[in-house]
C-alpha positions in Angstrom: 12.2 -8.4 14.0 12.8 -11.5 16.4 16.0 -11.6 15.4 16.2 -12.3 11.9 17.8 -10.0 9.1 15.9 -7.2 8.3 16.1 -3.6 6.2 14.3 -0.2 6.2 14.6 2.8 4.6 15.8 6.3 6.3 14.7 9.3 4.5 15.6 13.2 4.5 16.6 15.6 2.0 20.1 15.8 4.0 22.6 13.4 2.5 24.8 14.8 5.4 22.3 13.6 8.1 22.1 10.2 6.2 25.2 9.7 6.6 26.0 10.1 9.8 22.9 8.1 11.0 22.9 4.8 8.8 25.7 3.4 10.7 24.5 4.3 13.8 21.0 2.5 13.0 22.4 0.0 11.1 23.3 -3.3 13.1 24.7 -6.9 11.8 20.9 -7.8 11.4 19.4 -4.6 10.9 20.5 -2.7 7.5 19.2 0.8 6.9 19.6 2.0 3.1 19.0 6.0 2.1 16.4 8.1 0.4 16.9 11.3 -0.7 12.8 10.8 -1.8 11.2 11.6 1.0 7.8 11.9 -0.9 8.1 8.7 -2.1 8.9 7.4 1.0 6.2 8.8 2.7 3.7 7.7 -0.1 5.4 4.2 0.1 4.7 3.9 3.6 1.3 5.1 3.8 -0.4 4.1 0.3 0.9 0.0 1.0 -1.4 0.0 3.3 -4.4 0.1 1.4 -3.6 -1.9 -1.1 -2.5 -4.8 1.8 -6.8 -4.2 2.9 -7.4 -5.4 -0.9 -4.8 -8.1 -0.7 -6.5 -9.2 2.9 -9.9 -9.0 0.9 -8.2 -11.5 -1.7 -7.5 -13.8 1.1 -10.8 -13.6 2.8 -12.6 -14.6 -0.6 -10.2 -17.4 -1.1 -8.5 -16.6 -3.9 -5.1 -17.8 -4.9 -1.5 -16.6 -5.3 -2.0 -15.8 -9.1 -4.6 -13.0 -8.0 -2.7 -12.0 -5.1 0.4 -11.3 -7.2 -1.8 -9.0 -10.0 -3.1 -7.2 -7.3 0.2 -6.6 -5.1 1.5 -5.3 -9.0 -1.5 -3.4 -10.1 -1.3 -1.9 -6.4 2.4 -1.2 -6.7 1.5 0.5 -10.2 -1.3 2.3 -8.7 1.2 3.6 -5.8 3.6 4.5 -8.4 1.4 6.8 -10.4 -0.1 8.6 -7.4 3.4 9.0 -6.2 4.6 10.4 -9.3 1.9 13.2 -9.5 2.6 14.4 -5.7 6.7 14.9 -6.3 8.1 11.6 -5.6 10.8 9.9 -8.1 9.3 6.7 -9.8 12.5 4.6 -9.1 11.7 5.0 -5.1 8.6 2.7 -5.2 10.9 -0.3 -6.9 12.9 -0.2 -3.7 12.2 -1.4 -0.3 10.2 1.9 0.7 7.8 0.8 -2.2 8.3 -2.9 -3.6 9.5 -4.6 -0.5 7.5 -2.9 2.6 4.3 -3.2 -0.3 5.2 -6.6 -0.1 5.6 -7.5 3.1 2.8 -5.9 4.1 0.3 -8.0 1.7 1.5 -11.1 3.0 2.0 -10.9 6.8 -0.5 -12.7 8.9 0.5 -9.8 11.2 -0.4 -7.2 9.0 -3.3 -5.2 10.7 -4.2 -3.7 7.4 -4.6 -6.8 5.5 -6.5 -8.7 8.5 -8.9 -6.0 8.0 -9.2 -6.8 4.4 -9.9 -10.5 5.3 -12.5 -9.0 8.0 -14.4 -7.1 5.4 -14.4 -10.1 2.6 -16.0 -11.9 5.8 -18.3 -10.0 6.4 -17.8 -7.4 8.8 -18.3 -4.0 8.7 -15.6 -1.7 9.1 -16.9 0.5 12.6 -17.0 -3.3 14.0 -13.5 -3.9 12.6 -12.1 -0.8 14.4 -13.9 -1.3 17.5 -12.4 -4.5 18.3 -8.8 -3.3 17.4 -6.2 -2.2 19.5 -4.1 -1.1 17.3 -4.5 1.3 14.4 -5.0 -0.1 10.8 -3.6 2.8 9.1 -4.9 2.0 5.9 -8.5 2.9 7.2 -7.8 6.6 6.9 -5.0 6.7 4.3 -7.8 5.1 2.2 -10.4 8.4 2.7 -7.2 10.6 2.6 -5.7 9.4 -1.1 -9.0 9.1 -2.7 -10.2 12.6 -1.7 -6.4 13.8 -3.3 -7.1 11.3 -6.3 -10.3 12.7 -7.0 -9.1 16.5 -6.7 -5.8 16.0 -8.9 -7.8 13.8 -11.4 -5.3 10.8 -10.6 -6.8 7.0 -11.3 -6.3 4.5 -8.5 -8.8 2.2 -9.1 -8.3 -0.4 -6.1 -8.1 2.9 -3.9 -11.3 3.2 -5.1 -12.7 0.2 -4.4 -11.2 0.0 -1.3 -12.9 3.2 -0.4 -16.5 2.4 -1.9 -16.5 -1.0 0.8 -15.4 1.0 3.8 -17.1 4.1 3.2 -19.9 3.2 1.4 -21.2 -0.7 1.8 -19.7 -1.8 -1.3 -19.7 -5.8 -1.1 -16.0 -7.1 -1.7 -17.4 -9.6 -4.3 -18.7 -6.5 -6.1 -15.6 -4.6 -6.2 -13.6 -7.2 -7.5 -16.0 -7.3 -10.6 -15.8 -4.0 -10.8 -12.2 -3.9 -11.1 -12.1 -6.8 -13.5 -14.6 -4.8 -16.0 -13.0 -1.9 -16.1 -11.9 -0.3 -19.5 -9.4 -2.2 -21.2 -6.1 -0.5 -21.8 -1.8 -0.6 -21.7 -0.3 -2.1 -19.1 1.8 0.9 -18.1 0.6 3.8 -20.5 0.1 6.3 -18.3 3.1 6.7 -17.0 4.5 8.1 -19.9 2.4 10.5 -21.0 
């Protein structure tokens, strides 16, 4: 990425195959680090992206870095515990295939997903959004696709939810944030361990 040092994540359940292609994909600015999660890696990768159109929303209404943060953490959390139910190991989603690309994905000015979060807190409606992309915002459809598997394995993801509600079905962002701010009170983290 224009030269600067960078890291990803290569997944398979073959630790031989692993092996043998790190170094090759590996240069002096490019590390590549293992999975043996491939679940998790594939939830990390696609799930980030909805919670970067929340994060995009966040920046579209103006609010600061205090409310970014909770929602990049109640996003990772909410990642976490969807991965969880669907296979993945928990300890995958604290690494770069959850944490960091969650991350970096919230906070890029490139990030096509969170540009269309900024585009919906303006305003816009989503078949506008698409139609003036040229690029896929993958979070569009990974949206539709983990709330319809929330919903039929009973699994809470409450800024999936909301996320879904404005694109699907004319939720105003204003509204979804005080819908996520009077929600039930609980734990931080109970759920995990039940």
């Amino acid at each position: 990425a224009n030269d600067l040092p960078s890291v990803s994540v290569a997944a398979s359940y073959n630790k031989k195959i692993l092996k043998y292609i790190q170094p090759i994909l590996s240069t002096d600015k490019f590390r590549v680090y293992t999975n043996i999660d491939v679940i998790g890696v594939e939830i990390g990768g696609a799930v980030k992206n909805i919670i970067a159109i929340a994060s995009g929303i966040s920046d579209g209404l103006g609010y600061g870095a205090n409310t970014k943060a909770s929602l990049i953490t109640r996003g990772l959390y909410e990642l976490t515990k969807f991965g969880i139910k669907l296979g993945a190991n928990s300890i995958t989603f604290s690494g770069v295939a959850g944490m960091g690309d969650l991350i970096a994905t919230c906070i890029s000015k490139n990030s096509r997903n969170r540009g269309v979060g900024e585009r919906l807190a303006a305003g816009e409606k989503i078949d506008e959004i698409m139609g003036s992309m040229y690029m896929v915002a993958e979070g569009i459809k990974t949206t539709e696709a983990v709330y319809d598997i929330s919903k039929k394995m009973n699994i809470e993801v409450p800024i999936t939810e909301c996320i879904y509600e404005i694109i699907y079905k004319d939720l105003s962002p204003l509204d979804s944030v005080n819908k996520l701010m009077k929600r039930k009170f609980k734990s931080e983290v109970e759920d995990l361990f039940k």
